[in-house]
SENUKOL-901633 format. One record per residue (C-alpha): residue in one letter; x, y, z. Coordinates in nm, 3 decimals. Example, Ala and Ser with C-alpha at 12.3 -4.5 7.8 and 13.67 -1.06 7.14 Angstrom:
2
+-----+---------+---------+---------+
! res !       X !       Y !       Z !
+-----+---------+---------+---------+
!   A !   1.230 !  -0.450 !   0.780 !
!   S !   1.367 !  -0.106 !   0.714 !
+-----+---------+---------+---------+
//
This chain:
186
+-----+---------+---------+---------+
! res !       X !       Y !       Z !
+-----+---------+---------+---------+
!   X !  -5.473 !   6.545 ! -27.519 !
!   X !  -5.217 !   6.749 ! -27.311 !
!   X !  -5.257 !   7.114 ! -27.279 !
!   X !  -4.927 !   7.270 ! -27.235 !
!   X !  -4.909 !   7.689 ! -27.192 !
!   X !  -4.740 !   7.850 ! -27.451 !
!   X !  -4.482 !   7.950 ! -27.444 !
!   X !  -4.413 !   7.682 ! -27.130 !
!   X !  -4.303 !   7.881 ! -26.850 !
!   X !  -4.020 !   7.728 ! -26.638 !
!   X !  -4.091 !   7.702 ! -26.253 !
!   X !  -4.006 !   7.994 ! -26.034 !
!   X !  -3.754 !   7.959 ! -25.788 !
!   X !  -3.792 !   7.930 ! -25.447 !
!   X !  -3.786 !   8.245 ! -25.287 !
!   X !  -3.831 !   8.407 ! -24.933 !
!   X !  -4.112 !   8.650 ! -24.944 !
!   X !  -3.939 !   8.973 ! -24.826 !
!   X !  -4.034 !   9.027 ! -24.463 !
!   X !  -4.365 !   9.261 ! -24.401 !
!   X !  -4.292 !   9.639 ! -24.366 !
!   X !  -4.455 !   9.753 ! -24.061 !
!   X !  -4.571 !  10.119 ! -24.130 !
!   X !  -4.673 !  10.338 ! -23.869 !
!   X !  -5.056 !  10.406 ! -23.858 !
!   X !  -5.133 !  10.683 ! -24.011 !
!   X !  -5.227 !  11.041 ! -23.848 !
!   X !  -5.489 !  11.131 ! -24.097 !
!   X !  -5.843 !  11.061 ! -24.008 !
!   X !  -6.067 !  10.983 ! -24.259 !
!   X !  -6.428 !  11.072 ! -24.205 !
!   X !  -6.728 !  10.938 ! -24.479 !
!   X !  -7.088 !  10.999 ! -24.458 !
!   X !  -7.371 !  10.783 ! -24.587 !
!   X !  -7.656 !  10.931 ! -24.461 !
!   X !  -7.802 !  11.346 ! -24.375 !
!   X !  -8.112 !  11.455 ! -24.173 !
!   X !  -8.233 !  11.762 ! -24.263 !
!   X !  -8.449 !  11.968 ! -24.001 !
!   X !  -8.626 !  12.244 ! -24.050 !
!   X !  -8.573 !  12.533 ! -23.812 !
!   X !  -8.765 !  12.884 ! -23.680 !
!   X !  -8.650 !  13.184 ! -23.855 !
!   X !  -8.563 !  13.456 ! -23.597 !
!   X !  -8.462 !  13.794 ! -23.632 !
!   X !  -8.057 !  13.744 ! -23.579 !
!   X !  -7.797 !  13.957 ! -23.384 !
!   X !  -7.497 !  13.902 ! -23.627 !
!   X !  -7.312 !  14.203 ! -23.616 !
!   X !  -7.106 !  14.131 ! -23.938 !
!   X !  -7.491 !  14.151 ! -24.091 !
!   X !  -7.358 !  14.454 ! -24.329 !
!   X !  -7.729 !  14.639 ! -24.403 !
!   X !  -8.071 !  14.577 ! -24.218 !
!   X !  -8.165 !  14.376 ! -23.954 !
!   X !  -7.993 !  13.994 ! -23.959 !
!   X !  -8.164 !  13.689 ! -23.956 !
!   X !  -8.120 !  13.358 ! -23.777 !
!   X !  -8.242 !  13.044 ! -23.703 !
!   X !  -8.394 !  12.988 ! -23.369 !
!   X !  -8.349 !  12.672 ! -23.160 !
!   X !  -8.694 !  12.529 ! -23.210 !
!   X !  -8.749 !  12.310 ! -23.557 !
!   X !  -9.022 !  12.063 ! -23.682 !
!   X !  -9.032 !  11.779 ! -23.574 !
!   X !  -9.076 !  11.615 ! -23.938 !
!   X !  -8.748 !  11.562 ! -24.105 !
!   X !  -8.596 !  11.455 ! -24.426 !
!   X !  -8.373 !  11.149 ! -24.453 !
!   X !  -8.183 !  11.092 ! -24.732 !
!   X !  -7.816 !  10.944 ! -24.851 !
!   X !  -7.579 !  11.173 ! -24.965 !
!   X !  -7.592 !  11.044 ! -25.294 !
!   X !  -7.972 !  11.074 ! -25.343 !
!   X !  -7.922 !  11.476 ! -25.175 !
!   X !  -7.650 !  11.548 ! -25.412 !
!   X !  -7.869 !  11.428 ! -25.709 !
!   X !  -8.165 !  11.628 ! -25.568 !
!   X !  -7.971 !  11.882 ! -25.570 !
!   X !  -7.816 !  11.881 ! -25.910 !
!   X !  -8.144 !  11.866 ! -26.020 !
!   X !  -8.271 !  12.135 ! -25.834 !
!   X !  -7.979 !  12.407 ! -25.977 !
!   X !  -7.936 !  12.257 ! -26.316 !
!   X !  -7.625 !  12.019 ! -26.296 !
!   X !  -7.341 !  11.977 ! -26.059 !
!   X !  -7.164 !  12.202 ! -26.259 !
!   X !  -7.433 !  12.497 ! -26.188 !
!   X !  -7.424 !  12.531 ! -25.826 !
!   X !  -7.478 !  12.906 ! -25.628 !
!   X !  -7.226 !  13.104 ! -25.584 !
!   X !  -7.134 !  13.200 ! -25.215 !
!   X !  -7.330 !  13.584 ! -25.316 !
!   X !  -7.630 !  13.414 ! -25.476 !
!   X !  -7.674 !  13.296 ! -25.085 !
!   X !  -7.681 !  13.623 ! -24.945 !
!   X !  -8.014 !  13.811 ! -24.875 !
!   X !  -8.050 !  14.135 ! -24.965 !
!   X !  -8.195 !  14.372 ! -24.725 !
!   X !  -8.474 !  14.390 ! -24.839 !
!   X !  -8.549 !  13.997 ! -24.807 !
!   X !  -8.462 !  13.945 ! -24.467 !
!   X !  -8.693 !  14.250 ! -24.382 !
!   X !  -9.009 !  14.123 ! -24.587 !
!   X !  -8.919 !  13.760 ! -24.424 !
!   X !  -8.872 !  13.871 ! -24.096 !
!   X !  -9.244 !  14.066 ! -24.118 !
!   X !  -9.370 !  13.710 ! -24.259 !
!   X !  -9.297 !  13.571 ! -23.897 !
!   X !  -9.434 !  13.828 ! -23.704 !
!   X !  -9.185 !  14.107 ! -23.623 !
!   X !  -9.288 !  14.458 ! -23.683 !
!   X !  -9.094 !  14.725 ! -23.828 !
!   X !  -8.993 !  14.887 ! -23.435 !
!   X !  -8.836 !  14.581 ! -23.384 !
!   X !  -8.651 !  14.584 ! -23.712 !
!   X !  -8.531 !  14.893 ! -23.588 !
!   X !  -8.411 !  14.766 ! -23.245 !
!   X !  -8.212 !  14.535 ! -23.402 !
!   X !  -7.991 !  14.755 ! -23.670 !
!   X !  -7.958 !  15.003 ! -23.370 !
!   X !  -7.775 !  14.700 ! -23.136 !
!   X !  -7.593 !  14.620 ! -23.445 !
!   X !  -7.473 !  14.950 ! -23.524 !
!   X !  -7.328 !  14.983 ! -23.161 !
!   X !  -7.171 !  14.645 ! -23.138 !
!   X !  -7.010 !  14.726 ! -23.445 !
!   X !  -6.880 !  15.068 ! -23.329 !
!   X !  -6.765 !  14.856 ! -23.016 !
!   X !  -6.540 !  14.597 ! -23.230 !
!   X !  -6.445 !  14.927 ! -23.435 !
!   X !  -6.331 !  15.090 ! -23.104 !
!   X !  -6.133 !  14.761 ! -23.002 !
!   X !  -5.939 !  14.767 ! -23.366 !
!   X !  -5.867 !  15.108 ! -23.323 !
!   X !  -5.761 !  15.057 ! -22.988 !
!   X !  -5.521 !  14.748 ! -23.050 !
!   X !  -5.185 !  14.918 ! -23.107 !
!   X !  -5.201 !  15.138 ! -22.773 !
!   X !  -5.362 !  14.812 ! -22.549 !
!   X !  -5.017 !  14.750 ! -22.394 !
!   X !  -5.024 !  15.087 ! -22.218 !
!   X !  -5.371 !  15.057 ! -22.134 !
!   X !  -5.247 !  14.757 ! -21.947 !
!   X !  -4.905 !  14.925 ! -21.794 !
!   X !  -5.114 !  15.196 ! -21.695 !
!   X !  -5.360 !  14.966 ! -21.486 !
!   X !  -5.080 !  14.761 ! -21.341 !
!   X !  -4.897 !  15.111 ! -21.200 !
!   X !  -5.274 !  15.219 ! -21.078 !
!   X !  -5.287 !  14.908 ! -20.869 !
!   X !  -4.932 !  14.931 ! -20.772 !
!   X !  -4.996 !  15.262 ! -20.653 !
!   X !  -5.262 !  15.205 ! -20.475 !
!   X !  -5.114 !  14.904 ! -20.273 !
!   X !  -4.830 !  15.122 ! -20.195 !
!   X !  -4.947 !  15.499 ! -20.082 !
!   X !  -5.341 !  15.362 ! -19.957 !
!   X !  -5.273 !  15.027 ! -19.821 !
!   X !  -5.434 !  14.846 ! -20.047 !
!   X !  -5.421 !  14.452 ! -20.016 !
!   X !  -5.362 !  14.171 ! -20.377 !
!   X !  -5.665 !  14.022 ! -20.433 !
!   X !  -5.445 !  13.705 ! -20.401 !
!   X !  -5.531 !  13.617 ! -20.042 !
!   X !  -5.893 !  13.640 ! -20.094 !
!   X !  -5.860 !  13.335 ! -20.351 !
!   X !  -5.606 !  13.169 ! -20.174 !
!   X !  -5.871 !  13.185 ! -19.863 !
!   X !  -6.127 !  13.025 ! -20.095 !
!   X !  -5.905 !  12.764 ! -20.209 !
!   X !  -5.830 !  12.633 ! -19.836 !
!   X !  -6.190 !  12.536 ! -19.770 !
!   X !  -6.367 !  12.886 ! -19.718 !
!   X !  -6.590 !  12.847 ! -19.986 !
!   X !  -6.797 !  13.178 ! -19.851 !
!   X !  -6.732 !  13.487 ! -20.134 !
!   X !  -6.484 !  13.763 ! -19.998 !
!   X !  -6.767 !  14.019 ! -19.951 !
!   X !  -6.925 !  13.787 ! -19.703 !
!   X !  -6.564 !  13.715 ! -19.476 !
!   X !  -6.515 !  14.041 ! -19.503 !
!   X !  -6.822 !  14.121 ! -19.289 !
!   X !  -6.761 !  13.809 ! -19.074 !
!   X !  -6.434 !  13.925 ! -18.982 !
!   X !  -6.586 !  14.262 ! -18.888 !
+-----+---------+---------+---------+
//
């Protein structure tokens, strides 16, 4: 009883294998994750100037010690779960507090309403300061020209020395600050 394939296949001929390509390794990195920890951390009243209403909130840098360990798949399933589907996941402004929250969350952990206040009124100036620097942007070159002819100036018609020497000084091996070989030299 001789099996023969069907149709019979004639032997292939003898043939080189072509010689191996040697491909340059590739520049892309390719990262993976198997497993998360997930701490918990203290809530803190924040100092986020881009914070556009009410005080910001934070996370401090102390966090419970008890932690959740999980692989990504068993998070992700969690969390499909939790919204509904991995189709029904937040939107970026269902994350965002209202004023309102962060105030009554904030008062949970033991701020009061003066500090509250504090807080929006260091906000409010940092953000007139990064207004100021916008609005100052387009005239920051003669701002600049204007310092550089103020030093010039003053090198030429009061005497005035480059700061140069006094780092070139502590370069050599006088590690002292210029304030204190200036009253050495004295």
């Amino acid at each position: 009883d001789l099996h023969v394939p069907f149709p019979p296949q004639a032997p292939e001929p003898a043939v080189a294998p072509p010689p191996p390509v040697l491909r340059e390794k590739s520049s892309k990195t390719k990262v993976s994750f198997s497993t998360l920890q997930i701490r918990t951390y203290e809530t803190i009243l924040g100092d986020n100037p881009s914070c556009t209403g009410g005080p910001p909130i934070s996370i401090g840098w102390r966090y419970n010690p008890e932690h959740f360990d999980s692989t990504v798949d068993e998070y992700e399933r969690k969390q499909d779960h939790f919204y509904g589907g991995p189709e029904i996941r937040p939107l970026d402004i269902d994350l965002v507090l209202h004023r309102s929250e962060r105030e009554s969350i904030l008062m949970k952990m033991g701020y009061n309403q003066q500090d509250l206040a504090e807080s929006v009124r260091r906000l409010n100036k940092a953000k007139s300061r990064r207004r100021q620097t916008v609005h100052n942007l387009p005239v920051m070159f003669l701002e600049e020209k204007a310092e550089s002819c103020k030093r010039t100036m003053g090198r030429l018609f009061l005497n005035r020395q480059r700061t140069r020497h006094m780092y070139d000084e502590w370069k050599k091996g006088d590690k002292s600050t210029p304030r204190e070989t200036r009253r050495n030299s004295v």
